[in-house]
SEMIPA-966689 format. One record per residue (C-alpha): residue number from 1; residue in one letter; chain; x, y, z. Coordinates in steps of 0.2 Angstrom, whole numbers. Example, Ala and Ser with C-alpha at 12.3 -4.5 7.8 and 13.67 -1.06 7.14 Angstrom:
2
<site num="1" residu="A" chaine="A" x="62" y="-22" z="39"/>
<site num="2" residu="S" chaine="A" x="68" y="-5" z="36"/>
END
This chain:
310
<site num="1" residu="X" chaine="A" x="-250" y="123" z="303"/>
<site num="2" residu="X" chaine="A" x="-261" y="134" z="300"/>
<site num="3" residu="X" chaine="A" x="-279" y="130" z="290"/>
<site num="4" residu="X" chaine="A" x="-280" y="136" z="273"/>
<site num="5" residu="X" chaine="A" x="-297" y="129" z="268"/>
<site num="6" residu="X" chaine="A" x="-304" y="140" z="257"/>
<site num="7" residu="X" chaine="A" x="-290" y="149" z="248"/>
<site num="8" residu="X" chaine="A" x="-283" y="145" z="231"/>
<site num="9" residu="X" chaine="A" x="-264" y="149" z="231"/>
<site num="10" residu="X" chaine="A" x="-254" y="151" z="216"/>
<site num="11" residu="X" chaine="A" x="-238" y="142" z="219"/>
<site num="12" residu="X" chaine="A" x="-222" y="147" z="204"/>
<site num="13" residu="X" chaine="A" x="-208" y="133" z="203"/>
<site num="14" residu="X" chaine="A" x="-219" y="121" z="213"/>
<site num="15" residu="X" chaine="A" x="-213" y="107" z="202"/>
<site num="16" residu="X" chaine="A" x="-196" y="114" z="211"/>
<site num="17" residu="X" chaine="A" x="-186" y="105" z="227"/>
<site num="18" residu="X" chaine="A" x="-190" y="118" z="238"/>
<site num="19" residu="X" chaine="A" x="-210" y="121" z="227"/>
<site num="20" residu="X" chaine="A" x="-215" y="103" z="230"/>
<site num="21" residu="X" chaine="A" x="-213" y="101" z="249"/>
<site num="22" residu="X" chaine="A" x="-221" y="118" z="250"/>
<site num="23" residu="X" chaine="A" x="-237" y="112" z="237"/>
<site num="24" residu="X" chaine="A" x="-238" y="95" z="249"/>
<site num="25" residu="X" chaine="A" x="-240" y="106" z="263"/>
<site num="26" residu="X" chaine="A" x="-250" y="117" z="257"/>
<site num="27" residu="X" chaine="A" x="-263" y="105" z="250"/>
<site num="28" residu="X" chaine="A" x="-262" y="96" z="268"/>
<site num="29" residu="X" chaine="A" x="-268" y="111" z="276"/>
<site num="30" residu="X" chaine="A" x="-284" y="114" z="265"/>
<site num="31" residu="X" chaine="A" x="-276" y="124" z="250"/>
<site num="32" residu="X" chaine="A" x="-282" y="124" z="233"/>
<site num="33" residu="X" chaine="A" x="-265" y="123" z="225"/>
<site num="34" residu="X" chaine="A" x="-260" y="128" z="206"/>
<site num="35" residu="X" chaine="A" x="-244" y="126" z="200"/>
<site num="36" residu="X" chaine="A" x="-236" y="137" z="187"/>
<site num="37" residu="X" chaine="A" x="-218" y="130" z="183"/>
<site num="38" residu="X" chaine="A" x="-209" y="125" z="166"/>
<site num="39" residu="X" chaine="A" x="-211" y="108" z="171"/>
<site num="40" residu="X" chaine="A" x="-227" y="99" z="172"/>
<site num="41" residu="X" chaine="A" x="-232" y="95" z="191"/>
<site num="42" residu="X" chaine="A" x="-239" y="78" z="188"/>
<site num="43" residu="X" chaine="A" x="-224" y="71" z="178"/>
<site num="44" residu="X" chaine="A" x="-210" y="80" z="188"/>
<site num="45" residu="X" chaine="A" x="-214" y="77" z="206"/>
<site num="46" residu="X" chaine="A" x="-211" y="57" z="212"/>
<site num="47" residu="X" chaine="A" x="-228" y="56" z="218"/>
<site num="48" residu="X" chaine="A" x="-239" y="69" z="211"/>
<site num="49" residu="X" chaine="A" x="-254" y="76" z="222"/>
<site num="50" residu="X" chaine="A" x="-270" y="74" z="217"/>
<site num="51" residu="X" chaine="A" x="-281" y="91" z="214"/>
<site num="52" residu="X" chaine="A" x="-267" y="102" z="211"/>
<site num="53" residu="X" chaine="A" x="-269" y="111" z="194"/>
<site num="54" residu="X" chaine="A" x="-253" y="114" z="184"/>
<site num="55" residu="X" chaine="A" x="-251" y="127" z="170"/>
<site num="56" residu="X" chaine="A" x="-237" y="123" z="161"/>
<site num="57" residu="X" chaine="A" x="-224" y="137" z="155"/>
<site num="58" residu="X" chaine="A" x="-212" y="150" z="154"/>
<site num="59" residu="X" chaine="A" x="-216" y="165" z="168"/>
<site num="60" residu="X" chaine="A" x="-206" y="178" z="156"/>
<site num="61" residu="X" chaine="A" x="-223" y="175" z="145"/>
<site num="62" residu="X" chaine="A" x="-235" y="186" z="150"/>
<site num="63" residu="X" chaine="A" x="-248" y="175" z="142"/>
<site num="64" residu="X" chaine="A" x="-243" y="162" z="154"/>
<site num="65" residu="X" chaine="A" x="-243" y="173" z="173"/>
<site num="66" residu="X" chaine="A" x="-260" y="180" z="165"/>
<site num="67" residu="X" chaine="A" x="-267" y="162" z="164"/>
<site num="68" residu="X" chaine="A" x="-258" y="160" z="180"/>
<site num="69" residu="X" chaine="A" x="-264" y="176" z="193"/>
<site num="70" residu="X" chaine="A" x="-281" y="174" z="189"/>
<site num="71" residu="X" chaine="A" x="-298" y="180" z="200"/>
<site num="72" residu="X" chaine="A" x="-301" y="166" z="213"/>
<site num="73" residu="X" chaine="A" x="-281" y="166" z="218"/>
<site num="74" residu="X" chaine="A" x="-282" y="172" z="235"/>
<site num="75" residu="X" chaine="A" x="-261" y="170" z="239"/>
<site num="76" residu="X" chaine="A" x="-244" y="169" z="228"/>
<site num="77" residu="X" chaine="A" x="-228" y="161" z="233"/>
<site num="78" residu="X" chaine="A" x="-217" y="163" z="220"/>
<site num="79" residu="X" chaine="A" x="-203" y="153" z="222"/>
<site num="80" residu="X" chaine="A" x="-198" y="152" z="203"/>
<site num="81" residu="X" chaine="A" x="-182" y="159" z="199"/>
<site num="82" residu="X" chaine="A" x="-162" y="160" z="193"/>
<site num="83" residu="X" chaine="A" x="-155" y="155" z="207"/>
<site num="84" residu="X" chaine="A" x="-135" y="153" z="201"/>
<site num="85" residu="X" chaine="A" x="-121" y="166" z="206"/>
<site num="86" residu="X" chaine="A" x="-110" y="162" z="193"/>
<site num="87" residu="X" chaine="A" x="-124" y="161" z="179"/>
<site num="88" residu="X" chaine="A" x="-128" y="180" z="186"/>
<site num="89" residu="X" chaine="A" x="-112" y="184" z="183"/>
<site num="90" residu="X" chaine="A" x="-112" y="178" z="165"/>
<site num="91" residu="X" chaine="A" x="-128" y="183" z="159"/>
<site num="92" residu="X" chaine="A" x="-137" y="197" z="170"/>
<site num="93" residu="X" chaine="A" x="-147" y="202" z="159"/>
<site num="94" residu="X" chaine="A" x="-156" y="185" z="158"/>
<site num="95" residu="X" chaine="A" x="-157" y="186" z="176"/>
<site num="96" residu="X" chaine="A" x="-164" y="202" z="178"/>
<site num="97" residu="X" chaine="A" x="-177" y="194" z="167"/>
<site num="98" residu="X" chaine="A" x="-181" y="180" z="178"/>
<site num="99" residu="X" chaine="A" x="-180" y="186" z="192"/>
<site num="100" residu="X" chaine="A" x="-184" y="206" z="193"/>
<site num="101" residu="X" chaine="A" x="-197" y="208" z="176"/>
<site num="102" residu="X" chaine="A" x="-206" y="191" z="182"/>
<site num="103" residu="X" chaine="A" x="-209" y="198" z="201"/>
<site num="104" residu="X" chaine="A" x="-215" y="212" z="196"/>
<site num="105" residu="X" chaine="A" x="-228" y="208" z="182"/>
<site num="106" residu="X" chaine="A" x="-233" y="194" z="194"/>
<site num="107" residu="X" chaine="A" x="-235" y="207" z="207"/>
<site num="108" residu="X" chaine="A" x="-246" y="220" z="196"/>
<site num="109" residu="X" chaine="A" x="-257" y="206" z="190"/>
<site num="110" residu="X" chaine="A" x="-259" y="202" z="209"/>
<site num="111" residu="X" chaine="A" x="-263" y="222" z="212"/>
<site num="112" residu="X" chaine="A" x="-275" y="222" z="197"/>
<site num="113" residu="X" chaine="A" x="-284" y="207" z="201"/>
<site num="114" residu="X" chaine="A" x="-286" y="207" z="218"/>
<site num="115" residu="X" chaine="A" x="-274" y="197" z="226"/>
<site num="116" residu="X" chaine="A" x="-272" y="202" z="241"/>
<site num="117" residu="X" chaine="A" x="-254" y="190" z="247"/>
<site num="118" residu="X" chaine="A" x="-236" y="189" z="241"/>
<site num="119" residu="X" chaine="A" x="-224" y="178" z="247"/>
<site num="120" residu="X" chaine="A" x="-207" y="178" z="238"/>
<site num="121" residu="X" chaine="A" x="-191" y="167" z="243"/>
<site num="122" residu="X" chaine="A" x="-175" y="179" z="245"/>
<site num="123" residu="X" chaine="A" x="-157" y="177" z="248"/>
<site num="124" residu="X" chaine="A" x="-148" y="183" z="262"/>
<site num="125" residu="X" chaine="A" x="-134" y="186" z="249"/>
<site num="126" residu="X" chaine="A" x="-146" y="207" z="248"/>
<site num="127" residu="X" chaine="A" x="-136" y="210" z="262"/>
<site num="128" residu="X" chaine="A" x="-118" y="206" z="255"/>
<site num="129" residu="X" chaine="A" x="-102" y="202" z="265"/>
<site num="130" residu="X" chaine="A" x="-104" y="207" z="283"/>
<site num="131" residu="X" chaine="A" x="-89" y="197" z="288"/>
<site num="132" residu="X" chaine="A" x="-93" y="187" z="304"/>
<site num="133" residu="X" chaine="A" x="-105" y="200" z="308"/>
<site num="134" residu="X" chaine="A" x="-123" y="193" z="313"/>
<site num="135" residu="X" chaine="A" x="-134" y="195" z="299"/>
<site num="136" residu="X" chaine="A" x="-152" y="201" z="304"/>
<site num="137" residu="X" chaine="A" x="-165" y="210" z="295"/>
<site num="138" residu="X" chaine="A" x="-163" y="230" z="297"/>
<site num="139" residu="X" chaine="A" x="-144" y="228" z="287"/>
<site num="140" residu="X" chaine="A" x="-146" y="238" z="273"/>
<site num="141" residu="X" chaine="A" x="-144" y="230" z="257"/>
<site num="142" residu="X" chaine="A" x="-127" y="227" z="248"/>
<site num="143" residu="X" chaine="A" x="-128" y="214" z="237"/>
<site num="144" residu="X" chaine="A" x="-112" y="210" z="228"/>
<site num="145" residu="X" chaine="A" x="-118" y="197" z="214"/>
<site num="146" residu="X" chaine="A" x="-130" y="202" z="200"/>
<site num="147" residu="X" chaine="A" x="-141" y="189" z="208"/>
<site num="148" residu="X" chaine="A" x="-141" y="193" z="225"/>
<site num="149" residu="X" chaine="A" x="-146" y="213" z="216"/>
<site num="150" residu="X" chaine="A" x="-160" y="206" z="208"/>
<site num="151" residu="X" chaine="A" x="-166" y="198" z="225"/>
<site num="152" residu="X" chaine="A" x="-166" y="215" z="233"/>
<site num="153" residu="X" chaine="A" x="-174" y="223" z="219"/>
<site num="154" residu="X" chaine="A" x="-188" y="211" z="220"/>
<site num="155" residu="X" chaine="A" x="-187" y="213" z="238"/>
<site num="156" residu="X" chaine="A" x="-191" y="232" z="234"/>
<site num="157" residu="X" chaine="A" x="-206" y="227" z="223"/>
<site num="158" residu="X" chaine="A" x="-214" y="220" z="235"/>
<site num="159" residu="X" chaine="A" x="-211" y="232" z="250"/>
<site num="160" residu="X" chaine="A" x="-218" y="245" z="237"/>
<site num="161" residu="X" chaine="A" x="-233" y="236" z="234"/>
<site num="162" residu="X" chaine="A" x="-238" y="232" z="253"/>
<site num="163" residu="X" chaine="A" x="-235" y="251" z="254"/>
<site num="164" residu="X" chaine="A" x="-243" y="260" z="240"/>
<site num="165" residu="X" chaine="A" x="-259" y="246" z="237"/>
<site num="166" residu="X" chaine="A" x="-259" y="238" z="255"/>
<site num="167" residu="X" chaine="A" x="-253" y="218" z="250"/>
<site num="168" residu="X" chaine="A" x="-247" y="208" z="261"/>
<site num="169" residu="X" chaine="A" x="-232" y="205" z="256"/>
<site num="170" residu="X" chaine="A" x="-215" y="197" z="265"/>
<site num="171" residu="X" chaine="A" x="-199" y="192" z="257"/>
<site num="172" residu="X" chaine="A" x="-192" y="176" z="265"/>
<site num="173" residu="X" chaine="A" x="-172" y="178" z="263"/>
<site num="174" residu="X" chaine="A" x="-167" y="158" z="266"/>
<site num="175" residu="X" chaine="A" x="-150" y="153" z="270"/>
<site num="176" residu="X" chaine="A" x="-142" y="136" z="260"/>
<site num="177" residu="X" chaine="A" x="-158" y="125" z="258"/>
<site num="178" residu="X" chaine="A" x="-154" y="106" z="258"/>
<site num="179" residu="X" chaine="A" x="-166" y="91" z="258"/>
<site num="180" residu="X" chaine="A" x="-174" y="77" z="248"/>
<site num="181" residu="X" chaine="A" x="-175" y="82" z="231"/>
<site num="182" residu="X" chaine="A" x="-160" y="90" z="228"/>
<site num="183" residu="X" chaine="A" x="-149" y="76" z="218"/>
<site num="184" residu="X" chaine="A" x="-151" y="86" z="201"/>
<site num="185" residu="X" chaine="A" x="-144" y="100" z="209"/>
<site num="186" residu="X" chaine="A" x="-128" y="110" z="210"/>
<site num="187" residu="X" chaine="A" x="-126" y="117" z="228"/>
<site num="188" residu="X" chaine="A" x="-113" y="111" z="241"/>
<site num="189" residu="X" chaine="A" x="-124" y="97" z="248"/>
<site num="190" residu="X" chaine="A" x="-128" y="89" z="235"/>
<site num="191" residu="X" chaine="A" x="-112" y="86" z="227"/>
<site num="192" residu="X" chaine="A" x="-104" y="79" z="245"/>
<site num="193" residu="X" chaine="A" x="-116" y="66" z="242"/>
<site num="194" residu="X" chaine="A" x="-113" y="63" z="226"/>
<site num="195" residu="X" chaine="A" x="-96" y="62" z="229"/>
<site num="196" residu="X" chaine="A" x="-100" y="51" z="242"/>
<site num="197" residu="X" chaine="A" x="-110" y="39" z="232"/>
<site num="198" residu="X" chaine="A" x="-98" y="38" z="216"/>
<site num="199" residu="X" chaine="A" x="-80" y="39" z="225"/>
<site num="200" residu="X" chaine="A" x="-74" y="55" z="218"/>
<site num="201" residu="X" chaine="A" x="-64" y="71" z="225"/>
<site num="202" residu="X" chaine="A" x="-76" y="85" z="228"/>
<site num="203" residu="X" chaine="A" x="-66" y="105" z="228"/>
<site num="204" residu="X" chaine="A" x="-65" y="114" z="245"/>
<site num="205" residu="X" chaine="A" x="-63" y="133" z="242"/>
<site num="206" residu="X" chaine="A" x="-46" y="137" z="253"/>
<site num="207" residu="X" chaine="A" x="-44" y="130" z="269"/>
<site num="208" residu="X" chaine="A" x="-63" y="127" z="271"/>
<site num="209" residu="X" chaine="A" x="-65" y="136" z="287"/>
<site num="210" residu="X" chaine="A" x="-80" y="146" z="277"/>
<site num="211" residu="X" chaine="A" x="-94" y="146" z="289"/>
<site num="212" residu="X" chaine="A" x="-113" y="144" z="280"/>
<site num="213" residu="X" chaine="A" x="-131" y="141" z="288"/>
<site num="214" residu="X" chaine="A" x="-140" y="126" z="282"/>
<site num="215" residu="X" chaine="A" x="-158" y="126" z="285"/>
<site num="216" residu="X" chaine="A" x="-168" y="110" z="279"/>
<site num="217" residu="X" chaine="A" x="-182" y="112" z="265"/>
<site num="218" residu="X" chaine="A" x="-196" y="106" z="278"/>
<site num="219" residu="X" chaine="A" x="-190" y="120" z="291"/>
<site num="220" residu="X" chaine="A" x="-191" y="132" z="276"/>
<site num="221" residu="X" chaine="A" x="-211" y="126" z="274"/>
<site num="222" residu="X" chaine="A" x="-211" y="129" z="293"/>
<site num="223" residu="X" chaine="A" x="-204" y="146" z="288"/>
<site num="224" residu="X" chaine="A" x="-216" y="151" z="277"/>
<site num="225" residu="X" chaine="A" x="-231" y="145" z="285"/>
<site num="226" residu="X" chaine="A" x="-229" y="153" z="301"/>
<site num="227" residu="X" chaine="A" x="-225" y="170" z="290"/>
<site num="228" residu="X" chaine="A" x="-243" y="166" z="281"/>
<site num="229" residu="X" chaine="A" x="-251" y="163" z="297"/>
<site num="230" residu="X" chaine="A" x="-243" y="179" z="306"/>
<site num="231" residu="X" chaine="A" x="-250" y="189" z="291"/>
<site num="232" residu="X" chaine="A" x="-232" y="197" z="291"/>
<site num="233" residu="X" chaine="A" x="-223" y="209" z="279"/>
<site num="234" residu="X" chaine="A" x="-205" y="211" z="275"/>
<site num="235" residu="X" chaine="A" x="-190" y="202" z="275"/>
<site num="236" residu="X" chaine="A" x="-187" y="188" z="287"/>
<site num="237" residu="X" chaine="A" x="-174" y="176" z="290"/>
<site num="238" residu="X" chaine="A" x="-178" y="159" z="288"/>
<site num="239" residu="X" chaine="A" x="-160" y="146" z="292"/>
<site num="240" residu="X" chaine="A" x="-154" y="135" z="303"/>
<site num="241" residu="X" chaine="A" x="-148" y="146" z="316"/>
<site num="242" residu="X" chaine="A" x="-133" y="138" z="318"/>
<site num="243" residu="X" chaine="A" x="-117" y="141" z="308"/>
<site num="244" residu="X" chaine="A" x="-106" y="128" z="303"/>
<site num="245" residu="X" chaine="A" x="-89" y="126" z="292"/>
<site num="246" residu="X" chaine="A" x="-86" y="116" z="275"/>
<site num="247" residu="X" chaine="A" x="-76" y="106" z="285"/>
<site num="248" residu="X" chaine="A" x="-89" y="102" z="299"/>
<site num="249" residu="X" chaine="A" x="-100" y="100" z="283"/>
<site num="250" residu="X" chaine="A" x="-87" y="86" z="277"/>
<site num="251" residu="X" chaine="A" x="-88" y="78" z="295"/>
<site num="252" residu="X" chaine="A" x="-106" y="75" z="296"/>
<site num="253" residu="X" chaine="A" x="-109" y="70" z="277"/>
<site num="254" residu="X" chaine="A" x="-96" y="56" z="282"/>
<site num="255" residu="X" chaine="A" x="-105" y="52" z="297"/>
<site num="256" residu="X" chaine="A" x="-122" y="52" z="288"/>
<site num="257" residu="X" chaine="A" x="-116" y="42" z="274"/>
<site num="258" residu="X" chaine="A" x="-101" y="31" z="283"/>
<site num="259" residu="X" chaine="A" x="-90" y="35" z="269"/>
<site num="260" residu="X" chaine="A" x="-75" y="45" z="266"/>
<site num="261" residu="X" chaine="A" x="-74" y="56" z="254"/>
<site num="262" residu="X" chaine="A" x="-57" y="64" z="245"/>
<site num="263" residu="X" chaine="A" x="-56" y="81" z="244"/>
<site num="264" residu="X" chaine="A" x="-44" y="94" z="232"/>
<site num="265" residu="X" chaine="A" x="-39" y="110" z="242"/>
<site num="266" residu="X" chaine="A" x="-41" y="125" z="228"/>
<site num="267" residu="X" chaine="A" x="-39" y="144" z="229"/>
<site num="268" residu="X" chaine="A" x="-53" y="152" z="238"/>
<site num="269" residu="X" chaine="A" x="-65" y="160" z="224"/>
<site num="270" residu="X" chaine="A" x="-67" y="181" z="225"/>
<site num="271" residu="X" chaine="A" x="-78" y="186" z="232"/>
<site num="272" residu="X" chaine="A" x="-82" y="172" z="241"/>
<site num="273" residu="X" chaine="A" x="-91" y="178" z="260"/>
<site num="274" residu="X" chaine="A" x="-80" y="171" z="273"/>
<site num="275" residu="X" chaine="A" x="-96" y="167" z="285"/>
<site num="276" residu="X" chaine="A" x="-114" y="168" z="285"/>
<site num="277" residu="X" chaine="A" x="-120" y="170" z="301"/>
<site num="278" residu="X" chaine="A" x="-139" y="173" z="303"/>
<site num="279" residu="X" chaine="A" x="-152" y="179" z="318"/>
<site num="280" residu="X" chaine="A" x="-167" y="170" z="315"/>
<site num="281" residu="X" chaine="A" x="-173" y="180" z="332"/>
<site num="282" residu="X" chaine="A" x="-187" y="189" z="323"/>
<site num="283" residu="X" chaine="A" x="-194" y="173" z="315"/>
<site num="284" residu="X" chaine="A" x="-195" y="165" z="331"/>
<site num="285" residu="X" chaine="A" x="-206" y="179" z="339"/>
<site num="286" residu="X" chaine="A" x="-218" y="174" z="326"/>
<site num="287" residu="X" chaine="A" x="-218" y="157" z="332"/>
<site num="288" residu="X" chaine="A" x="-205" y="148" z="320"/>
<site num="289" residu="X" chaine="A" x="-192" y="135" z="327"/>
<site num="290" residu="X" chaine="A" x="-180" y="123" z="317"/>
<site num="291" residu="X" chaine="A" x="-184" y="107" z="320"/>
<site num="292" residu="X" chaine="A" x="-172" y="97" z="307"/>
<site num="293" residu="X" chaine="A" x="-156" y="97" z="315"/>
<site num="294" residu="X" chaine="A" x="-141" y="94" z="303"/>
<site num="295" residu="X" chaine="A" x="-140" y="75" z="306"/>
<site num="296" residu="X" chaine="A" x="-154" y="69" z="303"/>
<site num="297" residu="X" chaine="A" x="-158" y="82" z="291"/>
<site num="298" residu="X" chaine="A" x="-141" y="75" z="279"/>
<site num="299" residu="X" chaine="A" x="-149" y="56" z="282"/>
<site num="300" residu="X" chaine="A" x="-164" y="60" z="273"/>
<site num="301" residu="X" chaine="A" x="-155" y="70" z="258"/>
<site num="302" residu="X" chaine="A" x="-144" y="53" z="256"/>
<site num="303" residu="X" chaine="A" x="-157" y="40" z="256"/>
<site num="304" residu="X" chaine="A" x="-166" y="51" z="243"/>
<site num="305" residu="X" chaine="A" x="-151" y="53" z="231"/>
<site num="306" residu="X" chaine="A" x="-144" y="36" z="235"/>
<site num="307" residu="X" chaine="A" x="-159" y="27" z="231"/>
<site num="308" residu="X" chaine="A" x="-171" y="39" z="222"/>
<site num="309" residu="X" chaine="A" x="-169" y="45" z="205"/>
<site num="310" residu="X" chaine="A" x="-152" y="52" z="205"/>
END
């Protein structure tokens, strides 16, 4: 980990899943930490750092990323944002908004006042369906959904900002995030467990041979870290770097659970990429390695939703 004592990152969703594991670990390494979120820190996270500032608000205010960005703010991770394919696909313009107008009045502030880093987290959904095809940094961007568009316009921000002002700035593109935290949320993981907990049928999209990377939120802190440390810019590939199908995600929720769970076969959604298979090659030159493997990642997602606050 690297030492961060003296600098005074700006942290956006870090009332989040992902934005609290990153604010803990952040603090831990010497960080001045403020939260910007539309949630208050204090009351949202279970058990609440002391010494992080929160600023309470809607980041589509301009009034509140100008309270936010301010002089002393040495770094940004900006982690707020719209994160749901099928709410894309019913309102992009509202995503756009979130996603492509915050980043980039967040990024001029950061030009204006002197913050020199940038840290954004991505999607490999910018590159689109590749098949079974290895996904890796150099494919161009194709992104299918009117989320993963905004992700690679942001992604575009940025790279224009390290090259016309000289920020550091790097585009984490994270595969399926999973971990403690999570039980409000909508993703695939969660709702295994949920139906593991309650007794009911969770949908499996066709034959559930769909392959997807899972990469646990504390590898994702790793992730991001080592990127900070490494002073790096532009996109990188932060997973699991190991592919498995929703079947073999059924398998091992059962094993970290010891319950079966029923499950209704339905036809596969358009659209849908039949794998996501990632290189995480270039992240490991810079010295990151998953430590989480899925096991004993799926342990510590069911002991939080089975006995936190569900």
């Amino acid at each position: 980990m690297p030492q961060l004592a003296g600098e005074h990152i700006l942290v956006t969703g870090g009332a989040g899943f992902i934005g609290r594991t990153v604010v803990a670990s952040l603090a831990s390494a010497g960080a001045h930490v403020t939260v910007v979120d539309r949630a208050n820190y204090a009351e949202a996270v279970p058990d609440p750092l002391l010494g992080v500032d929160s600023i309470v608000g809607e980041l589509r205010n301009p009034d509140v990323r100008d309270a936010a960005v301010t002089d002393s703010v040495s770094g940004i991770v900006h982690l707020a944002a719209i994160t749901s394919v099928l709410g894309s696909l019913a309102d992009p313009a509202a995503v756009h908004a979130a996603n492509v107008d915050v980043t980039a009045g967040l990024l001029e502030l950061a030009r204006r006042r002197g913050v020199p880093r940038f840290v954004l987290a991505s999607t490999n959904a910018v590159t689109g369906d590749v098949g079974t095809s290895v996904i890796h940094e150099g494919l161009p961007l194709r992104p299918l959904t009117p989320y993963g568009a905004t992700k690679a316009a942001a992604e575009m921000l940025l790279s224009g900002y390290a090259g016309g002002y000289g920020m550091t700035t790097c585009s984490l593109r994270l595969t399926n995030v999973y971990g403690p935290g999570m039980a409000r949320k909508d993703s695939f993981i969660p709702r295994l467990m949920r139906a593991a907990r309650d007794g009911t049928t969770i949908q499996v999209y066709g034959d559930g041979a769909q392959r997807r990377d899972l990469v646990h939120v504390t590898d994702v802190v790793q992730g991001l870290l080592v990127a900070w440390s490494a002073q790096h810019v532009g996109p990188l590939i932060i997973g699991g770097g190991r592919s498995v199908s929703v079947l073999d995600m059924l398998a091992a929720v059962h094993e970290a659970t010891g319950r079966d769970i029923a499950i209704e076969h339905v036809p596969q959604r358009s659209g849908e990429m039949p794998a996501v298979i990632v290189s995480i090659e270039k992240a490991r030159s810079l010295g990151y390695e998953p430590a989480i493997d899925l096991d004993r990642g799926l342990r510590t997602v069911w002991n939080d939703l089975r006995y936190g606050d569900a």
